[in-house]
C-alpha positions as CSV (number, residue, x, y, z in Angstrom):
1,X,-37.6,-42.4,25.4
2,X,-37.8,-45.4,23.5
3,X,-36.4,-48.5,25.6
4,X,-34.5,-51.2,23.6
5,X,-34.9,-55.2,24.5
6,X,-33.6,-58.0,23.0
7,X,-34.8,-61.3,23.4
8,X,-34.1,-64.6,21.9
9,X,-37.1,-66.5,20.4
10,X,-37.3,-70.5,20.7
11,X,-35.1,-70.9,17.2
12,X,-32.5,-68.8,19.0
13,X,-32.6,-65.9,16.3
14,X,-32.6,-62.4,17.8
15,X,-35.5,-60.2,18.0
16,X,-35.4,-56.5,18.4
17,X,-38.5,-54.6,19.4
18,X,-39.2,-51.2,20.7
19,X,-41.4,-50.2,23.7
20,X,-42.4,-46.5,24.4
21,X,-41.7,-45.6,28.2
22,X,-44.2,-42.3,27.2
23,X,-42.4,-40.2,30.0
24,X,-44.3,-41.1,32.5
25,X,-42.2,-40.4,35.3
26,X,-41.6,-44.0,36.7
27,X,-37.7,-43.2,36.3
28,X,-35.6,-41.3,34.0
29,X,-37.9,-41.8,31.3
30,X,-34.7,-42.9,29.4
31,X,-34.6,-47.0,30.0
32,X,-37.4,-48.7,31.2
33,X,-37.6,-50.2,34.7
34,X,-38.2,-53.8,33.1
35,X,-33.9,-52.7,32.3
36,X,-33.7,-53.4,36.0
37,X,-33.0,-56.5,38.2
38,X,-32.6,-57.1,41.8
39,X,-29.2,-59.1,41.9
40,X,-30.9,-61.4,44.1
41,X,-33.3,-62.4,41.5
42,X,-30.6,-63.2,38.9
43,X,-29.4,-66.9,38.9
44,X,-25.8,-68.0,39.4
45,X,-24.4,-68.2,36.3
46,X,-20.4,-67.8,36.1
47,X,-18.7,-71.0,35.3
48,X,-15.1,-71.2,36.6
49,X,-13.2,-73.5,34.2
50,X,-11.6,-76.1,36.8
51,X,-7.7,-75.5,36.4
52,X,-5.4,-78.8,34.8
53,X,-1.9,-79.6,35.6
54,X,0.1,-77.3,34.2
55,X,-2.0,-74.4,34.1
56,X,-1.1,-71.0,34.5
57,X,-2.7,-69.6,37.6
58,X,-1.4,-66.6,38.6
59,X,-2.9,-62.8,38.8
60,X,-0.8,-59.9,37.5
61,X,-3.0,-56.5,39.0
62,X,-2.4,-53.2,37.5
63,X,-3.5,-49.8,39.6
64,X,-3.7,-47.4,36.7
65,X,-6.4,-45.4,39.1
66,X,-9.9,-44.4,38.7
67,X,-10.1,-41.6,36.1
68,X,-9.6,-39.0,38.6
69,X,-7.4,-36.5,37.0
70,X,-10.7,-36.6,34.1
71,X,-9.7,-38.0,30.8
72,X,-12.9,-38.3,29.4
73,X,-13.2,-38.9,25.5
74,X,-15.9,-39.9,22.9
75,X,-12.9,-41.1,21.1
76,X,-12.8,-44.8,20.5
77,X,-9.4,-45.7,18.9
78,X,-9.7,-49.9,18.6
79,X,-13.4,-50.2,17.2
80,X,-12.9,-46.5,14.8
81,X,-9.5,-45.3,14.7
82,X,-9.3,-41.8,13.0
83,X,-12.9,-40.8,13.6
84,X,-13.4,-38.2,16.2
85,X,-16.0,-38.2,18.6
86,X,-17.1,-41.4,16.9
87,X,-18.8,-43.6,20.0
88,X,-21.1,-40.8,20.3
89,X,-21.3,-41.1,23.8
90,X,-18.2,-40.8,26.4
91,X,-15.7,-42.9,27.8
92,X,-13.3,-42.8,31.1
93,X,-10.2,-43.6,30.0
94,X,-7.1,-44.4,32.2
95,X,-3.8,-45.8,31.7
96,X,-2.3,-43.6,28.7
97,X,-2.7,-40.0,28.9
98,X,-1.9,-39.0,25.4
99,X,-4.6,-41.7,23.6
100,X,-7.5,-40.1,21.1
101,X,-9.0,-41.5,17.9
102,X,-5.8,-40.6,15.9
103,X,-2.2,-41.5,18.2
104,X,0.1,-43.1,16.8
105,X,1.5,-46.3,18.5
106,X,4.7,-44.3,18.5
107,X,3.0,-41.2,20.4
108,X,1.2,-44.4,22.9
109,X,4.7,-45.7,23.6
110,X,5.9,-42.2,24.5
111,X,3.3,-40.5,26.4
112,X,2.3,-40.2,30.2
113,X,0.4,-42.7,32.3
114,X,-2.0,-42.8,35.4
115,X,-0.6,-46.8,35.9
116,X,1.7,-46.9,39.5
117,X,4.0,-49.7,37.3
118,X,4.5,-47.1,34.2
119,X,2.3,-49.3,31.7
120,X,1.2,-47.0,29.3
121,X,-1.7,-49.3,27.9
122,X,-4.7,-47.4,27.3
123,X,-8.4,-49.1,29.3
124,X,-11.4,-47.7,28.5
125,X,-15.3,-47.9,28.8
126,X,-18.7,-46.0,29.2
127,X,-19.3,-43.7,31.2
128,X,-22.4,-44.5,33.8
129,X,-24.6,-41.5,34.4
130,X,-27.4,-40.6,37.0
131,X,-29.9,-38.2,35.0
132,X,-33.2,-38.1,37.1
133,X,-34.7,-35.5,34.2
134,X,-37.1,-37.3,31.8
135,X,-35.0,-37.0,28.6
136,X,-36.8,-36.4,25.1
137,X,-38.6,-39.1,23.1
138,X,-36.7,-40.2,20.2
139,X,-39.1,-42.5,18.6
140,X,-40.4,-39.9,16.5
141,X,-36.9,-39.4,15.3
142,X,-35.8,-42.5,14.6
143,X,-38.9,-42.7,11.9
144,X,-37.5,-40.0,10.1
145,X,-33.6,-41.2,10.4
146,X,-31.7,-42.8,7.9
147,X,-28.8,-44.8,8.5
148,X,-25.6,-44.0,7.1
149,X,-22.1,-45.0,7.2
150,X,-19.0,-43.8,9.1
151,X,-16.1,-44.8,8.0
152,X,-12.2,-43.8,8.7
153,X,-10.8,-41.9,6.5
154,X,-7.3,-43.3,4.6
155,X,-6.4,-39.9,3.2
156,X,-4.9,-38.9,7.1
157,X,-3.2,-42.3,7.7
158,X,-1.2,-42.6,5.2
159,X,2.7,-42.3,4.8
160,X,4.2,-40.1,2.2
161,X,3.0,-41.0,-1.0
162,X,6.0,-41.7,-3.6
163,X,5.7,-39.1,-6.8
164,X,5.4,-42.4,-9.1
165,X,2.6,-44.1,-7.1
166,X,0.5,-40.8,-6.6
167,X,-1.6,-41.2,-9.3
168,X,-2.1,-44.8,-8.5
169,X,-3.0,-44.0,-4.8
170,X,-5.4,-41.6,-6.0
171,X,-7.5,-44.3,-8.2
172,X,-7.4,-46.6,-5.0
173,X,-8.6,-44.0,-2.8
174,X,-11.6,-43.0,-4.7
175,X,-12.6,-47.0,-5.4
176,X,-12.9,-46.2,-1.1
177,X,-14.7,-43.4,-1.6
178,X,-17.2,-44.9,-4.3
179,X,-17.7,-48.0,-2.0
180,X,-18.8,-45.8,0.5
181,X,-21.0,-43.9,-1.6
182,X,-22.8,-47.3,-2.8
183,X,-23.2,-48.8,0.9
184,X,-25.0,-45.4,2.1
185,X,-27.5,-46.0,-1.0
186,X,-27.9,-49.3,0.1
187,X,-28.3,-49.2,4.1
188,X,-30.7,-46.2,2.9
189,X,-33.7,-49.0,2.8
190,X,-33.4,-49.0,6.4
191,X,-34.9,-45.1,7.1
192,X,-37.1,-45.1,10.1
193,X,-36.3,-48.6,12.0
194,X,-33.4,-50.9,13.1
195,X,-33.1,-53.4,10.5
196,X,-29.6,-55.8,11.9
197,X,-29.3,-58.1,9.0
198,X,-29.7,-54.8,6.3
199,X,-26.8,-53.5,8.2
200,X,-24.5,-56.8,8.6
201,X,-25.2,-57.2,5.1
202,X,-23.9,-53.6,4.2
203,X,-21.2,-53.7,6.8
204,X,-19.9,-57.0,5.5
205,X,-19.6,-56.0,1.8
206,X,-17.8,-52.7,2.4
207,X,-15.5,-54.6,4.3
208,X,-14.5,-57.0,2.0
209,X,-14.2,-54.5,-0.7
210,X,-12.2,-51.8,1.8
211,X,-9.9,-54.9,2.9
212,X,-9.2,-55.2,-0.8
213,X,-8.5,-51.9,-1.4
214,X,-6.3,-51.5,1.5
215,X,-4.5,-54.5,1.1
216,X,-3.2,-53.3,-2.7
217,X,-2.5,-49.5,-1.0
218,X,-0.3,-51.8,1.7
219,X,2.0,-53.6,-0.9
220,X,2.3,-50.3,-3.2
221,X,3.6,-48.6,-0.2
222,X,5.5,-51.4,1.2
223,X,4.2,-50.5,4.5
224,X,2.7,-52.8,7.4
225,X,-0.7,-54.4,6.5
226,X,-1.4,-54.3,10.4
227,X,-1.4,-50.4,9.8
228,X,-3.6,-50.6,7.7
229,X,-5.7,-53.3,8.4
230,X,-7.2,-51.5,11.3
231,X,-9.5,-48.8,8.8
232,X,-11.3,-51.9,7.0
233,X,-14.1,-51.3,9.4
234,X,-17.1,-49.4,9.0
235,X,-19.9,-48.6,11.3
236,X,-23.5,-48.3,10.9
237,X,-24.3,-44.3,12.2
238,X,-27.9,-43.0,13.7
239,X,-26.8,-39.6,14.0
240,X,-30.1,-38.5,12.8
241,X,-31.7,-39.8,16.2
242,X,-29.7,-36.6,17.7
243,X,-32.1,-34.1,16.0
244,X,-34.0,-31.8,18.6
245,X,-31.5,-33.0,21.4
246,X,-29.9,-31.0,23.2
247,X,-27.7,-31.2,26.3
248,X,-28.3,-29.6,29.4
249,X,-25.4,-27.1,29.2
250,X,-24.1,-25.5,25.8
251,X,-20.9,-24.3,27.5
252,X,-17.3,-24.8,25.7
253,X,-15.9,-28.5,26.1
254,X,-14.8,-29.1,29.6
255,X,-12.3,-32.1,28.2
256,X,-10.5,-30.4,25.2
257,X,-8.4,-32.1,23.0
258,X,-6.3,-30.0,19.8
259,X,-8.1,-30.2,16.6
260,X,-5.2,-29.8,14.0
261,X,-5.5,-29.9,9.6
262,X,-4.2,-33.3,8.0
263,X,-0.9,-32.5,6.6
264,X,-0.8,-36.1,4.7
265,X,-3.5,-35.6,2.6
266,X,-2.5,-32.2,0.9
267,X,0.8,-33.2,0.4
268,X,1.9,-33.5,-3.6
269,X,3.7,-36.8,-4.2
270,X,6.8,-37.2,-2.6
271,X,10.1,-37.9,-4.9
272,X,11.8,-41.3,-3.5
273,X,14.8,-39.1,-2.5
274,X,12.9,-37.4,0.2
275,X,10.7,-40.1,1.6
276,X,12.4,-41.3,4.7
277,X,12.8,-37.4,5.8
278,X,9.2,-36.7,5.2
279,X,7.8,-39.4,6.9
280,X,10.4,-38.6,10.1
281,X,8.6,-35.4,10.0
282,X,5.1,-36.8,9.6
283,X,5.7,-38.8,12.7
284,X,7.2,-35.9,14.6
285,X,3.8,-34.0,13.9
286,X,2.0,-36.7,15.4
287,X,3.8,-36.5,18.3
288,X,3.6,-32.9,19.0
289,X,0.1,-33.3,19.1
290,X,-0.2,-36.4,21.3
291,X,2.2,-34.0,23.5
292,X,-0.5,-31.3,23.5
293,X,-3.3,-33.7,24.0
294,X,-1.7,-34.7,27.2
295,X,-0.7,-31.5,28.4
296,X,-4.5,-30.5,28.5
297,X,-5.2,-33.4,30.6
298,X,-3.1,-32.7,32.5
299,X,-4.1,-28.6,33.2
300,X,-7.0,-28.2,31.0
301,X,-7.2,-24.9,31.0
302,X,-3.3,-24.0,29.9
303,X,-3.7,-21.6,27.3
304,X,0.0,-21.9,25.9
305,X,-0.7,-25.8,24.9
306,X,-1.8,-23.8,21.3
307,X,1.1,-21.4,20.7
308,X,3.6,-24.0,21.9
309,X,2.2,-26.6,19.5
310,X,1.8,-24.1,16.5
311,X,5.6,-23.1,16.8
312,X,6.4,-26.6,16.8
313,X,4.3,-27.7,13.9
314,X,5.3,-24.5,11.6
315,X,8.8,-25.4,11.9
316,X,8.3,-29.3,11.3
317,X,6.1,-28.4,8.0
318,X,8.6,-26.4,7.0
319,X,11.5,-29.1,7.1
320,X,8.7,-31.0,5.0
321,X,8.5,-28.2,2.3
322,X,12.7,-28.1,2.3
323,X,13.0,-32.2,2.5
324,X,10.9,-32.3,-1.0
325,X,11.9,-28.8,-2.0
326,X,15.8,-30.4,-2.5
327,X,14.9,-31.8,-5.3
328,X,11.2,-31.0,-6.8
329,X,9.2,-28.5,-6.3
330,X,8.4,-26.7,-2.8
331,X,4.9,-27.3,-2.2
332,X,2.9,-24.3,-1.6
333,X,0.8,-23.3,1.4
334,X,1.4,-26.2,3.9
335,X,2.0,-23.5,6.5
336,X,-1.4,-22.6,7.0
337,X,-2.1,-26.2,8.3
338,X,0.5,-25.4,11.3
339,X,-2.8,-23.4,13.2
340,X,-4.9,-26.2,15.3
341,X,-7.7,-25.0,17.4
342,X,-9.4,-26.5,20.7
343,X,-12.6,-29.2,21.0
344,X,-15.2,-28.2,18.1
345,X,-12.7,-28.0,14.5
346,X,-12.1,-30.2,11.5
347,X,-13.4,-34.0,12.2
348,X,-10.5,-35.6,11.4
349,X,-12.2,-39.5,10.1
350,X,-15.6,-39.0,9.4
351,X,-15.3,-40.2,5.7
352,X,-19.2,-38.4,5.0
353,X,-17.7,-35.1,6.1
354,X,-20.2,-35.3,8.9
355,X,-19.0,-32.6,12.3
356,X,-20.0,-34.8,15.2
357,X,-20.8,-33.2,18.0
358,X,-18.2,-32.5,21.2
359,X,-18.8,-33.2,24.5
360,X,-19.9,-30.0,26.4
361,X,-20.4,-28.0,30.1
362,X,-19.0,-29.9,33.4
363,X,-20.8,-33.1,32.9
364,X,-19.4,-33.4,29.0
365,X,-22.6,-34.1,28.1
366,X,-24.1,-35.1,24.7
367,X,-27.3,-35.5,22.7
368,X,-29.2,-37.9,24.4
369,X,-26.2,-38.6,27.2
370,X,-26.9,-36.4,30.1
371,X,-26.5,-36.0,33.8
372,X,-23.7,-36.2,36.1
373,X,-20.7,-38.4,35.3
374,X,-20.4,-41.3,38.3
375,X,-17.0,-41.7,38.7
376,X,-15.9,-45.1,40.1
377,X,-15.2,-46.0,43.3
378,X,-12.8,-48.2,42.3
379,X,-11.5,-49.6,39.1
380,X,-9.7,-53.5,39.8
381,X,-7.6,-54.3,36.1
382,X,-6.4,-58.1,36.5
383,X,-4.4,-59.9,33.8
384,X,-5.3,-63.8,34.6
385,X,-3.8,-66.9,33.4
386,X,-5.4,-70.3,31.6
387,X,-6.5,-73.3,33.4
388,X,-5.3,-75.3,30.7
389,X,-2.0,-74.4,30.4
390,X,0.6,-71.7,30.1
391,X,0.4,-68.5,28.6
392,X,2.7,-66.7,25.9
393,X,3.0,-63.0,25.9
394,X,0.5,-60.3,24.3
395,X,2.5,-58.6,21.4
396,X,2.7,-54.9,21.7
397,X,0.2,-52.4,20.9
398,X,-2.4,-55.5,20.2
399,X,-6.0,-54.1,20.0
400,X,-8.7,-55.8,22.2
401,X,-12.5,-55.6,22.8
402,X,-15.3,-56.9,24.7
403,X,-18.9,-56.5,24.7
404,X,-20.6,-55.2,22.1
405,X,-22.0,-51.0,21.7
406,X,-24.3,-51.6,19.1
407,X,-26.1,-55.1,20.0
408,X,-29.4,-53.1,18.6
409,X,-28.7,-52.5,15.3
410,X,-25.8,-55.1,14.4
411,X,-27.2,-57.9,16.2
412,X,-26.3,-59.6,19.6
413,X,-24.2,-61.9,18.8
414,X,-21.3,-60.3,20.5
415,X,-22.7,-58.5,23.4
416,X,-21.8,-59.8,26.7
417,X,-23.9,-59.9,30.3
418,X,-21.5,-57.4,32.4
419,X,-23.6,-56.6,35.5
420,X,-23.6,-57.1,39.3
421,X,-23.0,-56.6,42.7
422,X,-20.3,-56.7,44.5
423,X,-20.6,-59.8,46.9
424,X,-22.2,-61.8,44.1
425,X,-19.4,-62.6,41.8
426,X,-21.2,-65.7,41.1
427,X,-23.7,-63.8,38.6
428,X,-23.7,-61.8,35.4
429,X,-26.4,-59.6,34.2
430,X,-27.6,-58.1,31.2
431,X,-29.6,-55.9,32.8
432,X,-28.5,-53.0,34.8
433,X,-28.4,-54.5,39.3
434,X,-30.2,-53.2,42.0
435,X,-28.0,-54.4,44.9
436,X,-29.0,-55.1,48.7
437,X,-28.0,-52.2,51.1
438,X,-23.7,-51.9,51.4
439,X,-23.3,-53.8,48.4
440,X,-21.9,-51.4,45.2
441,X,-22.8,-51.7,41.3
442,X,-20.8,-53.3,39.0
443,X,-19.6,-54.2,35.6
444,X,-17.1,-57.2,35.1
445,X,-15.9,-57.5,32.0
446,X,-13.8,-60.3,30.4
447,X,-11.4,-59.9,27.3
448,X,-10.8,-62.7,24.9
449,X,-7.8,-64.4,26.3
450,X,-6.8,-66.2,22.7
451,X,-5.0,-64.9,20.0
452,X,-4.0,-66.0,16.2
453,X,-0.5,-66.2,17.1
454,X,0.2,-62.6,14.2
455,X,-1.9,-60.2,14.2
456,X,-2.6,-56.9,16.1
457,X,-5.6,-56.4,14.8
458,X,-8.1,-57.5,12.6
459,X,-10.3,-55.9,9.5
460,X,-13.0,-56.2,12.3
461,X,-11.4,-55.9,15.0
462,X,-12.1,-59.6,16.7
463,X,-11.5,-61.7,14.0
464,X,-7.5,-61.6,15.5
465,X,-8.7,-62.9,19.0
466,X,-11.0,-65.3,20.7
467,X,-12.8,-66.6,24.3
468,X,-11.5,-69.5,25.5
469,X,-14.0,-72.0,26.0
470,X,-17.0,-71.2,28.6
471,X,-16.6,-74.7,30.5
472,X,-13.1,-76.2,29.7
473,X,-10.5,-72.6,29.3
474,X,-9.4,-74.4,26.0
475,X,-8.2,-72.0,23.2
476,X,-10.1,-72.6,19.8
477,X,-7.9,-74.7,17.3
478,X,-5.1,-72.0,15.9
479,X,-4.9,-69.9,19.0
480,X,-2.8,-69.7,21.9
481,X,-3.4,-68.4,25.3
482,X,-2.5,-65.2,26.7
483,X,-3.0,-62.9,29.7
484,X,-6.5,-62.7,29.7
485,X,-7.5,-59.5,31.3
486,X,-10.3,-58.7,33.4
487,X,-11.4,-55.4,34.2
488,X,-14.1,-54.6,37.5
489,X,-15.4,-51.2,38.0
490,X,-17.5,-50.6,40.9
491,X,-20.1,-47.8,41.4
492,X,-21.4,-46.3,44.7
493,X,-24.8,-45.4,43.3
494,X,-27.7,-44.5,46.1
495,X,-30.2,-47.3,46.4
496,X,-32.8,-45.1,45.4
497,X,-31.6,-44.4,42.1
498,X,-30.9,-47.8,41.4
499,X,-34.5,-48.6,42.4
500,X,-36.0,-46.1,40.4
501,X,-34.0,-46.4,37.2
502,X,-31.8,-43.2,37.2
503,X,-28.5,-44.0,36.0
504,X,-27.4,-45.6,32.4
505,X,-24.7,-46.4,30.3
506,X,-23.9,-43.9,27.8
507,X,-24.8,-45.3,24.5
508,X,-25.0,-45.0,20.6
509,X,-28.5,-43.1,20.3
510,X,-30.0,-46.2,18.9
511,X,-29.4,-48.0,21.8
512,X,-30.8,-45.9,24.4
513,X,-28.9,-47.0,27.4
514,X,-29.0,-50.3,26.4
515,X,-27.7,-51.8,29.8
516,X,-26.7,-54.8,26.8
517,X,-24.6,-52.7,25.0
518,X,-21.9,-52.3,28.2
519,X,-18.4,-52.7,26.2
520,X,-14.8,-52.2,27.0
521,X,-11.6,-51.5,25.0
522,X,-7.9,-52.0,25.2
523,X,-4.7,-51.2,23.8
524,X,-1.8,-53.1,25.6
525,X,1.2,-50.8,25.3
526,X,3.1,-52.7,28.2
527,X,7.0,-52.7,27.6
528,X,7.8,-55.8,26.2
529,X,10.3,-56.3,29.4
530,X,6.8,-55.8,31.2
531,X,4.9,-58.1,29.4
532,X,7.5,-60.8,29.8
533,X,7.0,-60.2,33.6
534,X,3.4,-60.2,33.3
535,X,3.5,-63.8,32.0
536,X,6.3,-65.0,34.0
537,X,4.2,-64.3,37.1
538,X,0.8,-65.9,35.3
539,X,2.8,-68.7,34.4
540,X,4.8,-69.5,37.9
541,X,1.3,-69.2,39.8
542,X,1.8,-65.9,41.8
543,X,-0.4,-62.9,42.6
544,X,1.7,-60.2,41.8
545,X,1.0,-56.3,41.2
């Protein structure tokens, strides 16, 4: 298996190069040992800001639990919304129990949660695997991969379209679908290697033209730009690199989630007199399935989740065809989109059609992501204040990441050292640890703790937020401090393993267990009664839970 490294050259530009591990049998063949680090041998290297007068100074802890009841998804919903099975490699989630690629903030705000205090926030990261098979060598098919482009697709997000604006909507939708198009014939110059500044390049045109495009479709339909602001981003996809992988066990998906046809997009145009009904029922279909998605994490293998959900959704489509039926036309043959079926079905984002593949057998394994699941020992989620003054609350259902999956082939520039041992909180790696005897593996991983003051989200989803300064805690000019939340996960991984090189992030296929590509995710659906507690307690300089 190819091992990714990055390393900075004297100019302090990034260079990516490749190194063949050639399988032979040092470790997993998956990540080289040079991947590795003793703790001891790293250097201290966390700076804690020194805190001025004023400063907020509490710690507001959350037990939302350790992923035990086994919501595992390769769903991520901040960095590509309405793609399914996008990260290509699979998360723990914990927190909210109804979150996948597509939820509604609505459906957040009502579902379930593993959190003791009822925050219904949604945390989640990579899982770490021990694998001590050799995997396959993917060099030889990265050289005949092309990169493409993964994008979300509009068609499912959008409200009811008014009759008068249909055809409009329709012209904007396929300027998307032609930008697409162009961007996949240019990142094409990139078959057979990693090429960073091709991709930026790519990525950074089709999001200005998407943002564009998206930003007419907002004022046409009167609706929240923050809606829509959240599909402007594309990704840069290796899916190639999957071909002659397979995973250990080709049994059905052990994690199901319901797989159900876009109603949206096969609606006709909507007359103005039947909007608001149509759009109550829109959201009521969203529901039922973030309702269904929870119920199977809950009992996995309940087979009523899909009769009980196709009663519900036949009768809701129906008050869709009599809403717009009043006064136009009843559409025809929405009622064959009521059926949704279990794991593998329609890919409800992928805007080049492509079926990516589900997790499958006990591990929920996937090309190139094998061996056991570790599940952590224990999962420590901290909201912190700022040592340069107070903090003002976190708006609800803002989006947050840190870290970066992709470091490999979009650059480094936002990857973050995540690694170490507990008992040596004084030092980040980006390397995976080996840690002394009684001491556990683990990842420590900081969220921006600024924000622009508006926006939920951003057309790539950072732009919105910001680190406070590495040595001071200041916010950049035009932010403001908020909770700044810290998640630790901590791993009891046998020493042997760790010495030998035998467990790994999941990762993108590109990245091949690029211990630098460690990432985490967030969507804060705290109450705002909650939030306001959150900060209170940052803010009066109390530890609080």
């Amino acid at each position: 298996m190819i091992a990714v490294a990055v390393t900075l050259a004297a100019t302090g530009a990034a260079t990516v190069y490749f190194v063949s591990s050639g399988g032979k049998g040092e470790a997993s063949a998956a990540t080289s040992l040079a991947d590795y680090v003793p703790i001891a041998k790293v250097a201290p290297n966390v700076v804690t800001p020194r805190a001025r007068r004023g400063a907020s100074t509490g710690t507001f802890i959350v037990d939302c639990g350790t992923n035990r009841n086994g919501k595992f998804s390769p769903d991520n919903p901040v960095a590509q919304p309405g793609i399914r099975n996008g990260a290509e490699h699979v998360h723990d989630f914990v927190g909210n129990q109804a979150i996948t690629a597509d939820t509604s903030d609505e459906a957040l705000a009502a579902s379930g949660t593993t959190c003791r205090n009822g925050d219904r926030s949604s945390y989640f990261w990579p899982v770490v695997r021990i694998d001590k098979a050799v995997r396959a060598n993917a060099g030889a098919a990265l050289a005949t991969t092309t990169p493409t482009v993964s994008c979300p697709r509009v068609r499912d997000r959008l409200p009811a379209v008014p009759a008068r604006l249909r055809a409009a909507i329709d012209r904007r939708l396929a300027e998307l679908d032609r930008a697409v198009a162009a961007a996949n014939d240019r990142i094409a110059a990139g078959k057979g290697r990693i090429d960073p500044d091709l991709n930026d390049s790519v990525i950074a045109r089709l999001r200005a033209e998407r943002a564009t495009a998206l930003k007419k479709i907002s004022r046409m339909l009167n609706i929240r730009s923050a809606r829509m602001v959240s599909l402007v981003e594309c990704e840069v996809s290796y899916d190639g690199m999957h071909a002659g992988h397979t995973t250990a066990s080709t049994r059905s998906v052990a994690n199901p989630s319901v797989r159900c046809p876009s109603v949206r997009d096969k609606l006709p145009g909507v007359p103005d007199q039947a909007l608001a009904e149509v759009d109550r029922n829109l959201a009521e279909l969203d529901r039922q399935i973030a309702d269904a998605d929870e119920r199977l994490v809950r009992a996995p293998g309940d087979g009523g989740v899909l009769g009980a959900l196709q009663a519900k959704r036949t009768a809701t489509i129906e008050r869709i065809v009599i809403s717009i039926g009043r006064v136009a036309r009843r559409p025809e043959g929405l009622d064959r989109l009521a059926a949704c079926t279990l794991g593998k079905g329609q890919d409800a984002g992928n805007q080049n059609g492509q079926a990516l593949p589900d997790p499958s057998g006990p591990d929920l394994e996937l090309p190139g992501n094998t061996g056991g699941i570790v599940r952590p020992a224990a999962v420590l989620i901290e909201y912190r204040g700022n040592p340069t003054g107070k903090v003002s609350a976190m708006p609800r259902f803002l989006r947050a990441l840190t870290g970066d999956a992709k470091p490999t082939s979009r650059g480094p520039a936002n990857a973050r050292a995540t690694w170490t041992c507990s008992g040596f909180a004084d030092r980040l790696s980006d390397k995976y640890p080996i840690c002394p005897a009684g001491s556990k593996v683990q990842r420590v991983q900081d969220f921006p703790g600024c924000w622009n003051g508006k926006d939920i989200d951003s057309d790539n989803h950072r732009a919105h937020l910001a680190f406070a300064d590495r040595s001071t805690g200041a916010c950049p000019q035009g932010f403001k401090a908020i909770p700044q939340l810290r998640i630790t996960i901590s791993y009891d991984i046998p020493r042997d393993v760790q010495a030998r090189g035998q467990f790994a992030l999941d990762s993108f296929p590109e990245e091949n267990h690029n211990p630098f590509s460690d990432h985490n995710d967030f969507i804060n659906v705290n109450s705002d009664r909650q939030m306001r507690k959150i900060t209170a307690c940052l803010n009066n300089g109390r530890r609080c839970a």
